[in-house]
C-alpha positions in Angstrom: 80.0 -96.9 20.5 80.1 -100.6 22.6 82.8 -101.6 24.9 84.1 -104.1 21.7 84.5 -101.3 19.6 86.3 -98.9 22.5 88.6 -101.4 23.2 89.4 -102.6 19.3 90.0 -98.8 18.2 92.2 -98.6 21.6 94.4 -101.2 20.4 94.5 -100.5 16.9 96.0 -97.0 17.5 97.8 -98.4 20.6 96.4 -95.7 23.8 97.0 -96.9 26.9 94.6 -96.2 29.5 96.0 -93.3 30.7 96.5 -91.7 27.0 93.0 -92.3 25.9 92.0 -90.0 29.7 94.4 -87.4 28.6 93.1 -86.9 25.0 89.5 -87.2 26.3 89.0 -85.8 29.4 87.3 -88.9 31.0 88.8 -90.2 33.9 91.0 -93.1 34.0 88.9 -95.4 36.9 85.6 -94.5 34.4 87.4 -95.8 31.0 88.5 -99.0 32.9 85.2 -99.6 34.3 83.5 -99.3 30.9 86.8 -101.7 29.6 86.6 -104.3 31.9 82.6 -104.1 32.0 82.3 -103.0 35.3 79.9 -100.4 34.1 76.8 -101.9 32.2 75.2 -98.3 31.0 77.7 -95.6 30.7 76.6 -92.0 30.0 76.1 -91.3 26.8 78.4 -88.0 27.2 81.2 -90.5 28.1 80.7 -92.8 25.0 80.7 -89.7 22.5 83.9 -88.2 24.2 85.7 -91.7 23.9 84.3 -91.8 20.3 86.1 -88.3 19.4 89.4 -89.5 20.1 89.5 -93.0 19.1 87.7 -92.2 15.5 88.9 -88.8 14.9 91.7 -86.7 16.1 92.8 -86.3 19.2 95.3 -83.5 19.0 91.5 -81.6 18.2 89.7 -82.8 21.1 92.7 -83.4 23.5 91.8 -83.0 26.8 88.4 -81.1 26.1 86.3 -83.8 24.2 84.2 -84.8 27.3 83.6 -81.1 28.2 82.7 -80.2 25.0 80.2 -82.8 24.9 79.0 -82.2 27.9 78.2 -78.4 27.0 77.1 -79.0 23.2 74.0 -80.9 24.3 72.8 -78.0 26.3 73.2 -75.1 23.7 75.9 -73.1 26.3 77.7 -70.0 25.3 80.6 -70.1 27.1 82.9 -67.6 28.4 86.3 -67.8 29.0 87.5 -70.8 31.2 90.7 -69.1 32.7 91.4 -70.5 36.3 88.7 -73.5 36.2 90.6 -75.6 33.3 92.8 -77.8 35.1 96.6 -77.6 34.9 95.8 -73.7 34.7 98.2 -72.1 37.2 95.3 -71.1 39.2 94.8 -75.0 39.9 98.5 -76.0 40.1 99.0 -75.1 43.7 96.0 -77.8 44.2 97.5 -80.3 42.3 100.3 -82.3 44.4 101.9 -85.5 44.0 101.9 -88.3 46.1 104.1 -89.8 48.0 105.0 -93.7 49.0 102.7 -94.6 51.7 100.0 -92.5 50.5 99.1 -94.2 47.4 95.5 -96.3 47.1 94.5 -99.0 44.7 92.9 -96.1 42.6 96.3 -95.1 42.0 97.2 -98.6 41.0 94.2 -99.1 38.7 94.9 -96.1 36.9 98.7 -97.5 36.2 99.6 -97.4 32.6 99.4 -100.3 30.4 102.6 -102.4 30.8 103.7 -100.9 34.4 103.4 -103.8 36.8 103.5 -102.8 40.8 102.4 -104.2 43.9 101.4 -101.8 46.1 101.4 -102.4 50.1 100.6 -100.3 52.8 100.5 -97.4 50.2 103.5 -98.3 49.0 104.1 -99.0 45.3 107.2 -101.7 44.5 108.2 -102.4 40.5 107.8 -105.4 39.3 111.0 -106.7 37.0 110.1 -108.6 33.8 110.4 -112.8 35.0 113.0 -114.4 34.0 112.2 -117.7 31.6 113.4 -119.6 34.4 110.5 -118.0 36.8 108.4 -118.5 34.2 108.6 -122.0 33.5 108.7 -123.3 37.0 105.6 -121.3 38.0 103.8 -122.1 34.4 104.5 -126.1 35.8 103.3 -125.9 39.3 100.4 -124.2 38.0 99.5 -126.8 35.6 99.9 -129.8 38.3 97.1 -127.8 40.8 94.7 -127.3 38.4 95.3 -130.4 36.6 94.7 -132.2 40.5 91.8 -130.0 41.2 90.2 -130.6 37.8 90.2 -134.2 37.9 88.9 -134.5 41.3 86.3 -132.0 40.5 87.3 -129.7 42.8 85.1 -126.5 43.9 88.1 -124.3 44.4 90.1 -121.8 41.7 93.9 -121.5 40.8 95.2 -118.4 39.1 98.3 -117.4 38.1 99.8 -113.7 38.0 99.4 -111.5 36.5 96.1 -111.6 38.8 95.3 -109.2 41.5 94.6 -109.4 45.1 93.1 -107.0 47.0 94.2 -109.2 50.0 93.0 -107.0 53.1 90.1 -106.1 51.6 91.4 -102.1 52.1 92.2 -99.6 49.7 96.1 -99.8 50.4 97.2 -103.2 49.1 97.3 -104.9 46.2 99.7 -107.6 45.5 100.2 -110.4 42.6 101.0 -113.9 43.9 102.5 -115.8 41.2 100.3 -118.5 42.2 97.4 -118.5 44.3 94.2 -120.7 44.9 90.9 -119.3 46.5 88.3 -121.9 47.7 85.4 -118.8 48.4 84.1 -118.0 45.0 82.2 -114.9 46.5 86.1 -113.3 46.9 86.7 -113.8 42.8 86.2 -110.5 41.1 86.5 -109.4 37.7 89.6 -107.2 38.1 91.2 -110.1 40.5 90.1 -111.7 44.3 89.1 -109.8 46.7 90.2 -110.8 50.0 93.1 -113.4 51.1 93.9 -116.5 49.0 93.7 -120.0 51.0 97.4 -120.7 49.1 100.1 -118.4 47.4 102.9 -119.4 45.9 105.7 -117.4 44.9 109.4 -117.7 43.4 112.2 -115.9 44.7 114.2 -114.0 42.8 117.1 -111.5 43.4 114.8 -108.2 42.8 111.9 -109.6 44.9 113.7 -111.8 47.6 113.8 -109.1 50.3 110.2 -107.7 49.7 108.8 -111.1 49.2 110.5 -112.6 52.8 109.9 -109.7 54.3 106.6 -107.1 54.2 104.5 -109.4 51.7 104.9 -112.4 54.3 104.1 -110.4 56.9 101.2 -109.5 55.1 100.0 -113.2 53.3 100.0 -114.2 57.4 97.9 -111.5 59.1 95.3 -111.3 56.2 95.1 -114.9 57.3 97.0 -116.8 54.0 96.3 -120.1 55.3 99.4 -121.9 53.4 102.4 -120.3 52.2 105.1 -121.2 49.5 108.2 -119.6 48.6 110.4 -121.7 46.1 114.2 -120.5 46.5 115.7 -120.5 42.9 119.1 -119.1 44.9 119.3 -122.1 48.0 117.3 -124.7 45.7 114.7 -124.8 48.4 111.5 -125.1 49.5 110.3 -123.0 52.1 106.9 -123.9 53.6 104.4 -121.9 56.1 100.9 -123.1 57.7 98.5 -121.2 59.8 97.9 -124.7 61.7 101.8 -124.7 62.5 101.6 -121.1 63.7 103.4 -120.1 60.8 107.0 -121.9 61.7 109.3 -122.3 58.6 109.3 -126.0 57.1 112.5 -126.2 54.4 112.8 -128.9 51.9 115.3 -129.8 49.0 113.8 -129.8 45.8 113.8 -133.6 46.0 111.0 -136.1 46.0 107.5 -135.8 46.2 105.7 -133.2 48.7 102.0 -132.6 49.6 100.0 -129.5 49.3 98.5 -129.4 53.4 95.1 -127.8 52.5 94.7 -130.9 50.3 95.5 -133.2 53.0 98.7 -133.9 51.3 97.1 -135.6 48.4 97.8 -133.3 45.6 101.9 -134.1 45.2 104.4 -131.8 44.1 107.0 -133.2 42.2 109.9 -131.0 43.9 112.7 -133.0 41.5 111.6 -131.4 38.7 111.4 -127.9 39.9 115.1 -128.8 40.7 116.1 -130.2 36.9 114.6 -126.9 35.3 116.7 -124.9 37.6 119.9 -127.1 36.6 118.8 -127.0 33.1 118.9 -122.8 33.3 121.7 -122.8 35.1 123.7 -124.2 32.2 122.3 -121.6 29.8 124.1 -118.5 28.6 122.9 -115.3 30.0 122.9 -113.1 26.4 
């Protein structure tokens, strides 16, 4: 079975991630691997358990299909499996959950589909659906960047979240700018960027504001985020930080024009229209 056709039957019968590891058997980080195509050759044992469940039934195989193929192809009798099948209540007492603070970017990978975190320190933090409002502004200042860095043919890369970054390089921290560029190609990985961004921008909102102004700043400045924006949907503000200013607060209205510093101020903002969408929403009903 290829990766097109694991990832085709996954949709069609709608397994997350996680589901398709329980009715398997294989683990969670080894199905995204072969997903993503992380993992060029996998085992042949791994295929044929993935190809159990997704073409057969996995109420048959649930759980068991990897170590059944596993055993088949070397003709073993088995005896009885007792204490060694995990969840057996020989293995619970080995089994513990973990706690915030202990949590690793394993743990975020192996998320289920659809359950956006940010995880920071260890730490995992939900992530609300965005609002249209949220949406809209950062779908327009994302267009402007990569509309200036397109036509001046411009080496670095702007993304827009849902991307991850691994931003201290650790095991501990994964956040999701809603906008970020990154100048080093080498830090651009398939799952996301490895490493801190040269630019993040973000958009307040009531469920993030205190996390965002608080731990994830801390952590955009010492993993060295050289330029830092926060657009205040509440105070109708800009709220600017540079590494060459030693990280001291600039605040603008969301009037005029203003430059992007690692661009010498030649890519402009427009900051007036960030400020007639907000208007605009703001005369909207809320159901």
């Amino acid at each position: 079975m290829t990766r097109e056709e694991i990832i085709e039957l996954k949709e069609k019968r709608g397994y997350s991630v996680a589901k398709l590891s329980e009715y398997s058997g294989v683990p969670v980080g080894t199905i995204r691997k072969i997903i993503t195509g992380e993992s060029k050759n996998p085992r042949a044992a791994t295929l044929n358990a993935l190809e159990k469940v997704l073409e057969g039934d996995e109420a048959v195989y649930s759980g068991k299909s990897f170590e059944y193929e596993e055993q088949s192809s070397i003709n073993i009798v088995c005896e009885d499996a007792g204490e060694y099948i995990y969840g057996s209540a020989a293995m619970k007492d080995e089994v513990k959950e973990k706690k915030q603070g202990e949590y690793t970017v394993e743990d975020y990978f192996a998320l289920p589909d659809g359950d956006r975190k940010e995880l920071i320190d260890g730490v995992f933090y939900d992530m609300a659906s965005p609002l249209n409002i949220h949406q809209e502004i950062v779908g327009t200042l994302f267009y402007d960047i990569k509309a200036y860095i397109k036509s001046n043919k411009g080496k670095c890369t702007v993304r827009i979240s849902p991307s991850s970054v691994q931003l201290n390089c650790d095991d501990r921290t994964m956040v999701e700018p809603d906008i970020y560029i990154v100048c080093d190609k080498d830090k651009i990985k398939r799952f996301g960027n490895y490493g801190a961004p040269d630019f993040v921008l973000e958009v307040l909102s009531d469920s993030t504001r205190k996390k965002d102004l608080g731990i994830k700043l801390y952590k955009y400045i010492n993993a060295g985020v050289k330029e830092i924006w926060y657009i205040d949907l509440k105070s109708k503000k800009l709220i600017t930080y540079f590494v060459d200013d030693d990280y001291i607060p600039c605040v603008h209205s969301l009037e005029g024009m203003v430059g992007v510093s690692m661009y010498e101020g030649k890519l402009q903002i427009d900051l007036s229209e960030i400020g007639q969408i907000i208007e605009e929403y703001a005369e909207l009903p809320d159901a």
